[in-house]
Backbone as ProteinMPNN parsed JSONL, in Angstrom:
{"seq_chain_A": "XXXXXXXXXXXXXXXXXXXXXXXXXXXXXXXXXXXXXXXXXXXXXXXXXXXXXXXXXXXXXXXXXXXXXXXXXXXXXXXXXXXXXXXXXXXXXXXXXXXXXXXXXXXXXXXXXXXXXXXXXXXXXXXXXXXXXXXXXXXXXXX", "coords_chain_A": {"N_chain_A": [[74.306, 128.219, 149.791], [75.303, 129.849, 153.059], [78.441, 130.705, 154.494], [80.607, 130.925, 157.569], [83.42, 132.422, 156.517], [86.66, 133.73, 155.275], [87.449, 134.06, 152.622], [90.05, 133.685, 149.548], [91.041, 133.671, 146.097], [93.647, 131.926, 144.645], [95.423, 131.255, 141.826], [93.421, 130.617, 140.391], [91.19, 129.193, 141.839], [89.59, 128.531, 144.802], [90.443, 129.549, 148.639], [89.407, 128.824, 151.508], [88.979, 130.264, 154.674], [89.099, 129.112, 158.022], [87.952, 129.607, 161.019], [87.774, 130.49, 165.088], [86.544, 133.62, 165.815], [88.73, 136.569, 165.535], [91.369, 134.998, 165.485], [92.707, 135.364, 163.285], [92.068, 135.189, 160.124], [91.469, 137.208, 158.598], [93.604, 138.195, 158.248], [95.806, 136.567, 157.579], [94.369, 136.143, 155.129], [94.868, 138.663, 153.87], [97.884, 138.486, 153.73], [97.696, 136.081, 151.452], [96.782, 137.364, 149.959], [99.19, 139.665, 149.021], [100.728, 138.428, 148.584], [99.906, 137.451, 145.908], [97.464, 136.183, 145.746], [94.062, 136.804, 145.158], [91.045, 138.67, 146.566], [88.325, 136.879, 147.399], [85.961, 136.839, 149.226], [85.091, 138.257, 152.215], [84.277, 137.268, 155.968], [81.569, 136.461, 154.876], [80.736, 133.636, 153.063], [79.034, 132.499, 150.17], [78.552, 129.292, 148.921], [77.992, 127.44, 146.281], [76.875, 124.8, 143.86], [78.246, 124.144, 141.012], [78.478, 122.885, 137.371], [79.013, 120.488, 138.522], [81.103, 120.785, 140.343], [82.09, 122.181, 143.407], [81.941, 125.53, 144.257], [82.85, 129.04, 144.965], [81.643, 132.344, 146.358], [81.57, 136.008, 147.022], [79.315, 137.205, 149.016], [76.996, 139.866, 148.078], [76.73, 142.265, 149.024], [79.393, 142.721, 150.754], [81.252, 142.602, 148.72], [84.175, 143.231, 148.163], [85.498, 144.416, 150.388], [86.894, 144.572, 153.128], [87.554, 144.038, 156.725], [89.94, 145.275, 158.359], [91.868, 144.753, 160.859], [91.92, 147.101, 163.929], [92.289, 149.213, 161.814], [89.452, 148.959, 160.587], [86.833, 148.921, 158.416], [87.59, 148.407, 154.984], [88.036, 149.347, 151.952], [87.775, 148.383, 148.211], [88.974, 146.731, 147.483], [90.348, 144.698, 144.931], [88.455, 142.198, 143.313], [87.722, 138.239, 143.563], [86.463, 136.806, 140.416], [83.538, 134.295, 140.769], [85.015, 130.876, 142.098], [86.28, 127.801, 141.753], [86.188, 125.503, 144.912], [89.069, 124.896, 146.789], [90.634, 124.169, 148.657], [90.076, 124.003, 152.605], [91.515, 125.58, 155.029], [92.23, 125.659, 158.013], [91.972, 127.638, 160.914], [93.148, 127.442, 164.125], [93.829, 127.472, 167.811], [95.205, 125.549, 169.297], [98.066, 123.622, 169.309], [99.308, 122.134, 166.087], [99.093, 119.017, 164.845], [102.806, 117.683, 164.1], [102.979, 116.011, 161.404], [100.321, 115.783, 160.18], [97.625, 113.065, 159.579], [95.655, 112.921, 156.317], [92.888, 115.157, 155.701], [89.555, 115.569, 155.453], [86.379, 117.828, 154.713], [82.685, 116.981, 153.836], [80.877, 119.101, 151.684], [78.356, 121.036, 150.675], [77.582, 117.888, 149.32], [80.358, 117.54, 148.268], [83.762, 116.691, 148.78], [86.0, 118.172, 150.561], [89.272, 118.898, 151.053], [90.969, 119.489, 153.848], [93.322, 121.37, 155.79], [94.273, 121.852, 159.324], [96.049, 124.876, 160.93], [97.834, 125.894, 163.438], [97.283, 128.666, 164.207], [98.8, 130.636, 166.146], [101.494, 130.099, 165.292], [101.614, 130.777, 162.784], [102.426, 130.872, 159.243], [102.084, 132.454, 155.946], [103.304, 130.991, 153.987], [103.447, 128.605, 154.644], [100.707, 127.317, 154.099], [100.701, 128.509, 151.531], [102.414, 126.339, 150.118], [100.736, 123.479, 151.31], [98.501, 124.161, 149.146], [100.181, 124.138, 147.229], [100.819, 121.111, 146.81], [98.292, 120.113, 146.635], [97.428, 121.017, 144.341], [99.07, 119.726, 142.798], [101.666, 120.503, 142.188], [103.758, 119.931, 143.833], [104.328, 117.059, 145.642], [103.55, 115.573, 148.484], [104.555, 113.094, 150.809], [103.863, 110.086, 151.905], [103.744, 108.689, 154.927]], "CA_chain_A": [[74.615, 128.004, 151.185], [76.442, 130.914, 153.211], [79.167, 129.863, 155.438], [81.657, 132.008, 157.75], [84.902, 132.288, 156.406], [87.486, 134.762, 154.34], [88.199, 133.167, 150.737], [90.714, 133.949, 148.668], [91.53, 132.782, 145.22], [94.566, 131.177, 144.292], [95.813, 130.242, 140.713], [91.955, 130.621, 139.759], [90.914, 128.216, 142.596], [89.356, 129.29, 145.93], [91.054, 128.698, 149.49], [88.677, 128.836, 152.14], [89.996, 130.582, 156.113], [88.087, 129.198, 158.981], [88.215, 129.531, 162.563], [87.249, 131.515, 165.521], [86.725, 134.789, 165.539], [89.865, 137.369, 166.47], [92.015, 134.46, 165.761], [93.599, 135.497, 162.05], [91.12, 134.691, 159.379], [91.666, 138.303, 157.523], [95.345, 138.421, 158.344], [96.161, 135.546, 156.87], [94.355, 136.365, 153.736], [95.439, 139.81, 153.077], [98.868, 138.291, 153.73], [97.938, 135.535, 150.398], [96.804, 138.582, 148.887], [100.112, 140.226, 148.831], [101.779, 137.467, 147.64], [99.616, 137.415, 144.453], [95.977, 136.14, 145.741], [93.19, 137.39, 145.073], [90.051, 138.553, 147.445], [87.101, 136.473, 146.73], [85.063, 137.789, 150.711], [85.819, 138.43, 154.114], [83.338, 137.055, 157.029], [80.634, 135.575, 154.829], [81.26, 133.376, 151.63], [78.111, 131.835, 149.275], [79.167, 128.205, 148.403], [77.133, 126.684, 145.398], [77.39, 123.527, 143.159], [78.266, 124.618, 138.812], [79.391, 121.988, 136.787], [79.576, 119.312, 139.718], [81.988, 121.076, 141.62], [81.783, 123.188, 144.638], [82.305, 127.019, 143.815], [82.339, 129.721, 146.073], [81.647, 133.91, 145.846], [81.289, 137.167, 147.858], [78.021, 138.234, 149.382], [77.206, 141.198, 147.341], [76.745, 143.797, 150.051], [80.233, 142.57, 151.696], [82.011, 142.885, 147.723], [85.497, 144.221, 148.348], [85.656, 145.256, 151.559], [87.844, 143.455, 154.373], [87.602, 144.557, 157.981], [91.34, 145.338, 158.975], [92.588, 144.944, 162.765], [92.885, 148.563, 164.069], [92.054, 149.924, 160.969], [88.298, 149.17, 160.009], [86.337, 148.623, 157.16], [88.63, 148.98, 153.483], [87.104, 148.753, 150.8], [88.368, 148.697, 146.897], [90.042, 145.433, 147.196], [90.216, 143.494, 143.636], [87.452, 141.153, 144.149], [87.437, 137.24, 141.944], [85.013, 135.791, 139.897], [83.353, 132.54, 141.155], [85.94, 129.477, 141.458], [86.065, 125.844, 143.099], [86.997, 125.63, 146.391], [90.622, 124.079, 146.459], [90.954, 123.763, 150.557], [89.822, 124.781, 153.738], [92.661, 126.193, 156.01], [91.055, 126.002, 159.616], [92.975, 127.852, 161.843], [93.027, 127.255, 165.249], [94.915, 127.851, 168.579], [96.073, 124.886, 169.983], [98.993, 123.393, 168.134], [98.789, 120.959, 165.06], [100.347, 117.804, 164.242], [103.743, 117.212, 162.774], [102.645, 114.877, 160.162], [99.559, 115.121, 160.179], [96.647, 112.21, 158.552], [95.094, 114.093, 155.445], [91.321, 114.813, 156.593], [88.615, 116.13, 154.593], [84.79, 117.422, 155.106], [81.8, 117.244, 152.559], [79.887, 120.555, 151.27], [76.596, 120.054, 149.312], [78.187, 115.689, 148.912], [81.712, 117.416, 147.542], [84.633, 116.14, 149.494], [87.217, 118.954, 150.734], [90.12, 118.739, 151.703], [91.125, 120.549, 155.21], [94.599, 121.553, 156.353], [94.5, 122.555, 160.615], [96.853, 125.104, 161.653], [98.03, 126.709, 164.766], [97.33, 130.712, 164.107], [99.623, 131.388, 167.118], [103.094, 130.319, 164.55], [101.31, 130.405, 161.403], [103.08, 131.486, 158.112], [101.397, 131.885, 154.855], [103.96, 129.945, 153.401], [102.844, 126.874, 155.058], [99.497, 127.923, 153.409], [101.123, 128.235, 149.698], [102.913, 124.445, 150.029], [99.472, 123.428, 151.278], [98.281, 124.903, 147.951], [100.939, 123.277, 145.837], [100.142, 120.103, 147.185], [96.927, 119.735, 146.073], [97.765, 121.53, 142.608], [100.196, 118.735, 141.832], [103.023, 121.083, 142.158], [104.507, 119.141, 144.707], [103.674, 115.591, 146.534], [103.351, 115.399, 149.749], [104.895, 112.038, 151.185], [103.611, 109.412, 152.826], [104.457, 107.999, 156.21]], "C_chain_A": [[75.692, 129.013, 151.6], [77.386, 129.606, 154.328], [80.43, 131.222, 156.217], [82.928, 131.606, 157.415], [85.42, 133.479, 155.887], [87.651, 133.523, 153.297], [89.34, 134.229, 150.363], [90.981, 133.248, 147.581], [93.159, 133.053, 144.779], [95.203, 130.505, 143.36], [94.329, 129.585, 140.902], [91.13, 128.994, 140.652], [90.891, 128.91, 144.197], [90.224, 128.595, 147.753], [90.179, 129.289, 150.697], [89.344, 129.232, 153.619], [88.908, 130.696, 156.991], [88.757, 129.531, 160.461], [87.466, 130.538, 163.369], [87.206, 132.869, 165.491], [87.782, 135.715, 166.206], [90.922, 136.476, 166.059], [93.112, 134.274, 164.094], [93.331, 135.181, 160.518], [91.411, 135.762, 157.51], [93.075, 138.114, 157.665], [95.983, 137.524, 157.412], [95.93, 135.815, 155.339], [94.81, 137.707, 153.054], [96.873, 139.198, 153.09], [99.434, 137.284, 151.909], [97.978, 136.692, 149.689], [97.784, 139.019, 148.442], [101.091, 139.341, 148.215], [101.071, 136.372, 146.145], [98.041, 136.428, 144.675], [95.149, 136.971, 145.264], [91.744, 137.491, 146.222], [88.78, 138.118, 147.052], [86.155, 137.699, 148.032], [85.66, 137.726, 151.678], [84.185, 138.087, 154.605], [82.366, 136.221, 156.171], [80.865, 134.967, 153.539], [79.734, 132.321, 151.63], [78.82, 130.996, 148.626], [77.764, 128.251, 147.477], [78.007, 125.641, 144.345], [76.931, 124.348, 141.002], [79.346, 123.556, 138.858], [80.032, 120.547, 137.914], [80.487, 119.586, 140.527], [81.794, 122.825, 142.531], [82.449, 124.518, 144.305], [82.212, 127.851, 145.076], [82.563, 131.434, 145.5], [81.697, 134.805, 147.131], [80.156, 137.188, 148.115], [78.25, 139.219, 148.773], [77.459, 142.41, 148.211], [78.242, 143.833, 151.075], [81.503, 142.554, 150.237], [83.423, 143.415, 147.833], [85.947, 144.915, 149.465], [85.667, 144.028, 152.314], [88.237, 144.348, 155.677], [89.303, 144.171, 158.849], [91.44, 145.508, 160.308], [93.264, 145.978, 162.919], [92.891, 149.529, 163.169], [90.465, 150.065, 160.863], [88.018, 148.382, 158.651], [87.117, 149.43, 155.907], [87.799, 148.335, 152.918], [87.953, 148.788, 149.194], [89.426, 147.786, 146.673], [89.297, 144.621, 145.883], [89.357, 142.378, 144.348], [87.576, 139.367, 142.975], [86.722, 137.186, 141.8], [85.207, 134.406, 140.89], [84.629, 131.761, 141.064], [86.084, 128.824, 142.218], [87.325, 126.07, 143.796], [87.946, 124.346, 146.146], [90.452, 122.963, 147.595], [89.837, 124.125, 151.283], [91.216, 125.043, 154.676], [91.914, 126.499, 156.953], [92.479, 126.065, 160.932], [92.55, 127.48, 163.9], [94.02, 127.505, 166.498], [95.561, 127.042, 169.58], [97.289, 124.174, 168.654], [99.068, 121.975, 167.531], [99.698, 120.164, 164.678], [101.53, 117.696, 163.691], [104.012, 117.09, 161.202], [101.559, 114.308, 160.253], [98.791, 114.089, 159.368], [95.995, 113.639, 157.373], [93.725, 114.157, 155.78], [90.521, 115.943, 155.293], [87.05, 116.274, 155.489], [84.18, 117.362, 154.053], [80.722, 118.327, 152.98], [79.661, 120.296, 150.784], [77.463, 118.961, 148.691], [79.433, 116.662, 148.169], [82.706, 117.614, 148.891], [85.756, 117.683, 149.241], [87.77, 119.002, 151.251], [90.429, 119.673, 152.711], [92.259, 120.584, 156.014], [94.506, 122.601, 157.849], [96.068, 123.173, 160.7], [96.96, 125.755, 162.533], [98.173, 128.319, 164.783], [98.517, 131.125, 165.107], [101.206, 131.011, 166.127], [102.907, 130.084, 162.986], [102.111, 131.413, 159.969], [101.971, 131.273, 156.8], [102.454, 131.174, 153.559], [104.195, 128.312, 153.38], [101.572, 126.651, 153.986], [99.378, 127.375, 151.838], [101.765, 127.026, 149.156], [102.165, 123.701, 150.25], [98.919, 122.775, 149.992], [98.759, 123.662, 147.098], [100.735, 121.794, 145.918], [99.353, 119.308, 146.949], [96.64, 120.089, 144.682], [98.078, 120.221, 141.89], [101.437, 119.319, 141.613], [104.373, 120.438, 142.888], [103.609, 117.832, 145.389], [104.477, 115.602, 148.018], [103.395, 113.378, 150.015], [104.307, 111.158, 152.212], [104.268, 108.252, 154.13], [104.656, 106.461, 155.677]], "O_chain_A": [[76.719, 129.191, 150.944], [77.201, 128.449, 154.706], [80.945, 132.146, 155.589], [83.495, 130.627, 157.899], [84.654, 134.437, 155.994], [87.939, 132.333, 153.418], [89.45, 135.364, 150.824], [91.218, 132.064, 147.819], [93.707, 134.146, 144.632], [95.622, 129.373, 143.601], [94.061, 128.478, 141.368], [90.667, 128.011, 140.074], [91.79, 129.58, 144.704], [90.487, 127.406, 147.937], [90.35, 130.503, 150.802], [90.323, 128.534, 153.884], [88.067, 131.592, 157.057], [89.946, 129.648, 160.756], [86.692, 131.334, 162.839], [88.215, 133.308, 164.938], [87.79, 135.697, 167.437], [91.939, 137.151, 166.221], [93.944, 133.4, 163.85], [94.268, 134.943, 159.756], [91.494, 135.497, 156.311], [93.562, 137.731, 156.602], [96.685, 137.942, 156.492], [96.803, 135.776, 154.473], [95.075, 137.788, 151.855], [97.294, 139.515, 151.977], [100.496, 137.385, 151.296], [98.899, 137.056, 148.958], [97.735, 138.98, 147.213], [102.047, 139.605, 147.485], [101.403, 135.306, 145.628], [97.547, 135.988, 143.637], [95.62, 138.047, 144.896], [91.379, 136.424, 146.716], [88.082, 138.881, 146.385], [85.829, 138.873, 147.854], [86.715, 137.141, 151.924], [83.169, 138.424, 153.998], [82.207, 135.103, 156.66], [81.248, 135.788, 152.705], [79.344, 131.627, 152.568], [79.661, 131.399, 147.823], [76.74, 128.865, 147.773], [79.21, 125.614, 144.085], [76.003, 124.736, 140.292], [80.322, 123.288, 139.557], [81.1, 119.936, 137.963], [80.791, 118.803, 141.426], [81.503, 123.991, 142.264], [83.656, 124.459, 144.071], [81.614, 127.466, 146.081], [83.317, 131.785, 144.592], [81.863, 134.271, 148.227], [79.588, 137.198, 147.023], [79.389, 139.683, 148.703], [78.277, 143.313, 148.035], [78.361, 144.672, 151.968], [82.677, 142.497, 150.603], [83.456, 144.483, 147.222], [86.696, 145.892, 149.438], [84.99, 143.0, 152.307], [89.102, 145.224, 155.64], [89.658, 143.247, 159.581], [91.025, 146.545, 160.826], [94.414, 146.223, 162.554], [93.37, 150.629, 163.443], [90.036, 151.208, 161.026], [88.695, 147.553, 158.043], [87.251, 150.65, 155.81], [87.112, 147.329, 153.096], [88.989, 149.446, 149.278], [90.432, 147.904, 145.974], [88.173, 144.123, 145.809], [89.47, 141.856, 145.457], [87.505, 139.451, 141.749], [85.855, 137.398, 142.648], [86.136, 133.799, 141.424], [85.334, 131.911, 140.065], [86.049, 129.105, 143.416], [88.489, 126.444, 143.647], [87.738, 123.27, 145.587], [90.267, 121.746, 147.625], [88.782, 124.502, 150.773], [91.865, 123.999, 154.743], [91.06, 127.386, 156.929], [93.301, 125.325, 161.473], [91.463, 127.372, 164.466], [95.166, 127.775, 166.136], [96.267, 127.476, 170.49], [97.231, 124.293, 167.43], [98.946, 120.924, 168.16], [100.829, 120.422, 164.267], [101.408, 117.575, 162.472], [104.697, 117.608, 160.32], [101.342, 113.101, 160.362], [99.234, 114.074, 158.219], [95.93, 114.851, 157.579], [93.275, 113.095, 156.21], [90.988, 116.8, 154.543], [86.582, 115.541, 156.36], [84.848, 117.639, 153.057], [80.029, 118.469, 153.988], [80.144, 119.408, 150.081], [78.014, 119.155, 147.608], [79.367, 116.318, 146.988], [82.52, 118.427, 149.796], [86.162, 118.131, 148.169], [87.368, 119.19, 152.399], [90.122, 120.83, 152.424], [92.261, 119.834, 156.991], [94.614, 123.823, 157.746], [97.077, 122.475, 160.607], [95.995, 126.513, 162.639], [99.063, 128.983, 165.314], [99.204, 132.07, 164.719], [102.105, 131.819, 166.359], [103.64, 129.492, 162.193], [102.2, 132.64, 160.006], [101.235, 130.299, 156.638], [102.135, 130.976, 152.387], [104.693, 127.406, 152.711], [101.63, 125.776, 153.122], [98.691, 126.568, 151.212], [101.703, 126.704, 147.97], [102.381, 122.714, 149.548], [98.824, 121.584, 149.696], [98.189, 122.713, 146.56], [100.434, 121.273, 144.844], [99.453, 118.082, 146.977], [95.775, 119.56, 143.984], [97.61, 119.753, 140.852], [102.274, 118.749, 140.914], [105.563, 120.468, 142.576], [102.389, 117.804, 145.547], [105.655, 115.632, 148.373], [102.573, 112.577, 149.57], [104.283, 111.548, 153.379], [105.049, 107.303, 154.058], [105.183, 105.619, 156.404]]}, "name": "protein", "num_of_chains": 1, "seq": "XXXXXXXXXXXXXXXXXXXXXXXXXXXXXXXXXXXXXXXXXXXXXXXXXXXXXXXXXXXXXXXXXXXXXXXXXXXXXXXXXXXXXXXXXXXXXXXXXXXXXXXXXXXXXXXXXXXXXXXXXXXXXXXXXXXXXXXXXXXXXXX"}
């Protein structure tokens, strides 16, 4: 199953970047990148089910190459192997809860978790606490 997004992996675990288009999808992920991601795809990502859990890859013909704002098509970006989708990070441009409820969707019946944020004051350090979150690095408190 394709799906539009940017991936990146993450401490060998994929993080999925949705939203509309123009609205920070690559930015965001070259930004994990630099702080020690890796580029799974840009624009189109192939989900499939190994081992009961949801995986995700590159389109081959879209391999390493991430369409920069103002720049173009780059190519020769470190690409990962396959690895299960962590998150989704769905950006968006009105602005997102506080504190928000935790919300999830299901891809081919596997439950994923989905963190909304507001692209217009977004940090990828919100992103990487996110991340840890769901690692077990940190707990996230309940109301």
């Amino acid at each position: 199953m394709d799906i539009q997004a940017t991936a990146v992996s993450y401490k060998n675990r994929a993080i999925l970047i949705q939203g509309n288009a123009g609205i920070g999808k690559t930015t965001l992920a070259l930004s994990l990148i630099e702080k020690g991601a890796v580029l799974i795809g840009d624009d189109v990502i192939e989900l499939f089910i190994k081992n009961n859990k949801l995986f995700c890859k590159s389109k081959e013909i879209l391999k390493g190459v991430v369409e920069v704002k103002g720049l173009g098509l780059v190519s020769g970006f470190k690409v990962s192997k396959p690895v299960p989708v962590l998150c989704i990070i769905h950006l968006q441009k009105k602005k997102t809860e506080r504190l928000p409820k935790p919300k999830s969707i299901s891809i081919l019946n596997k439950k994923i978790p989905v963190f909304n944020f507001c692209a217009c004051n977004l940090s990828e350090i919100s992103v990487l606490y996110a991340i840890r979150t769901l690692t077990g690095q940190m707990t996230l408190l309940k109301e």
